[in-house]
N, C-alpha and C positions, 0 to 999 in steps of 0.2 A: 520251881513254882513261879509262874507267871505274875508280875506286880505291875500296878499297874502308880507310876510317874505322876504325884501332883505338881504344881508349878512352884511350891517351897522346898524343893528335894525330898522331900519323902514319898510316900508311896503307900496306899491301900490294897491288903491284901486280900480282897472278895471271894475268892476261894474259901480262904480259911473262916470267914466269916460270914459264910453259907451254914457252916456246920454252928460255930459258934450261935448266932442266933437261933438254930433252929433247939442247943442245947439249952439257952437259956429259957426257951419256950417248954422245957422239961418231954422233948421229943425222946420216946422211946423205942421206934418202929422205923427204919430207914428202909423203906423199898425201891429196886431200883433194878434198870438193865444196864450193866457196865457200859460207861459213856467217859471217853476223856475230858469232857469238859467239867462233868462232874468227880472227876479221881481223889481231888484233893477231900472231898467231904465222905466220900465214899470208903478210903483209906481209914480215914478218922472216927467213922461209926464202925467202920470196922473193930478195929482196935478201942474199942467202948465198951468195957464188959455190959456198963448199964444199958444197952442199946443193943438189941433183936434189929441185925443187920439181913435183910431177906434178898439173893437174887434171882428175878423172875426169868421166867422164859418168854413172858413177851407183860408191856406194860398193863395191862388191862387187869391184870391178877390183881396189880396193887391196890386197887380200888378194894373190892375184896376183903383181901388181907387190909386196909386201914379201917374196913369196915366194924371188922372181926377185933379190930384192935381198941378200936372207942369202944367195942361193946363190953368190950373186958377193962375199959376204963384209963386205955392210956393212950397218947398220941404218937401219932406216927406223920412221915413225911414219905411221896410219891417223888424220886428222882431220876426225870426220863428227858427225853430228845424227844425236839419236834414232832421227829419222824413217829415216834409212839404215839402221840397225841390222837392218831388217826385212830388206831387200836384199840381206843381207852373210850371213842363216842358213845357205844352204847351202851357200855360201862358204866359211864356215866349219869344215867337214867336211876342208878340202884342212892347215889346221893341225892338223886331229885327226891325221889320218894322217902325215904330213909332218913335225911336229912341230917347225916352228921358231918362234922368236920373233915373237909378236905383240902391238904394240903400240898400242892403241887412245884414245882422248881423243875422249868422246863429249860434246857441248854437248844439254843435254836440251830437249826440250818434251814438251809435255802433262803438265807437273805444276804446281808453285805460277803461279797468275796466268795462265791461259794463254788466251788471246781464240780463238782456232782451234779449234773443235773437230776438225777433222779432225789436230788431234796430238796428241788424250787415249787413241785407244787404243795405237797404239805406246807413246806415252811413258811409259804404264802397263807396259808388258809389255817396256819395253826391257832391264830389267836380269833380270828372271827368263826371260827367252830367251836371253839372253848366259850366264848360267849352266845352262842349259838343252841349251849348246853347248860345258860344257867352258871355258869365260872368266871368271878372276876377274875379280869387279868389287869397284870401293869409290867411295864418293856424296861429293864434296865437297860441303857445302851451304854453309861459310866459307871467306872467302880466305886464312884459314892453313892449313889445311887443305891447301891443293891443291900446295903444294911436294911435303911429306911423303909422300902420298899416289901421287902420280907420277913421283918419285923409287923409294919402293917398289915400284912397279907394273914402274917401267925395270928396276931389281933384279931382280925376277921374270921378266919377258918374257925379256931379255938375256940374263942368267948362266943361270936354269931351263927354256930355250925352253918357254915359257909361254904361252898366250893370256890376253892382263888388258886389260883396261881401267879408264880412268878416268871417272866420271860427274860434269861439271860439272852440277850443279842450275841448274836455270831461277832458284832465287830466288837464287844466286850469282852469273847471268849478267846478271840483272835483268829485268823484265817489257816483253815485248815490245807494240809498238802496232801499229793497222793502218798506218799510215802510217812503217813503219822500213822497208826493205830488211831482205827475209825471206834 
């Protein structure tokens, strides 16, 4: 599990405190396309009896399915990769209108460090198309950072049926090699 070094020798662990917040925000819905960046939360609702852990065939379902899920009265969390972001545009029309709680935790590529090109243009265009769409967004690039951040994003979605997201940075999440499980 990746930790990330404050300058008093400890260390915040943002992973696990992706899931934690999103539990104390009484998240019941984890949707997601298997992404390492997100395993550590993904593992964790796994392993959640209280938690309807769903994996999609491509991002855009979880819109959907969060939909389906505020309408039966409980919340749910959208855990994807840039690269879905593209997937999820016109998807995201059914929150414009519909107007419930959307809650997104996006793991980037195509920015700092990125060996792939085929994830420089989405990952360029991922957050000014999410605003593009009516979704707050805000960029953790540090591991302290990403409590606060997603915390507030829960705030927003939750209580202001809101579309938000949160962008994990690539140089937050660490630099990817060819040989990781993509």
């Amino acid at each position: 599990m990746q930790q990330t070094p404050l300058q008093n020798g400890q260390s915040i662990d943002w992973k696990a405190q992706v899931y934690e917040v999103l539990k104390d925000f009484d998240v019941k819905h984890a949707a997601y396309v298997p992404d390492a960046g997100h395993a550590t939360a993904i593992e964790r609702f796994n392993a959640d009896e209280a938690v309807h852990s769903v994996v999609l065939t491509t991002e855009e379902e979880g819109i959907g399915y969060l939909a389906g899920a505020w309408l039966g009265g409980e919340r749910g969390v959208l855990l994807l990769q840039s690269s879905g972001v593209g997937n999820c545009i016109n998807t995201l029309a059914l929150q414009v209108c519909a107007r419930f709680p959307l809650l997104m935790v996006v793991t980037m590529r195509g920015d700092w460090a990125e060996f792939n090109q085929w994830q420089n243009p989405m990952g360029q265009a991922t957050e000014a198309a999410l605003n593009l769409m009516g979704v707050r967004t805000w960029r953790a690039e540090k591991a302290e950072e990403v409590e606060g951040l997603l915390r507030g994003a829960a705030t927003m979605a939750f209580e202001g049926d809101q579309a938000c997201a949160v962008l994990l940075s690539q140089q937050l999440i660490g630099k990817k090699l060819w040989n990781q499980v993509q």
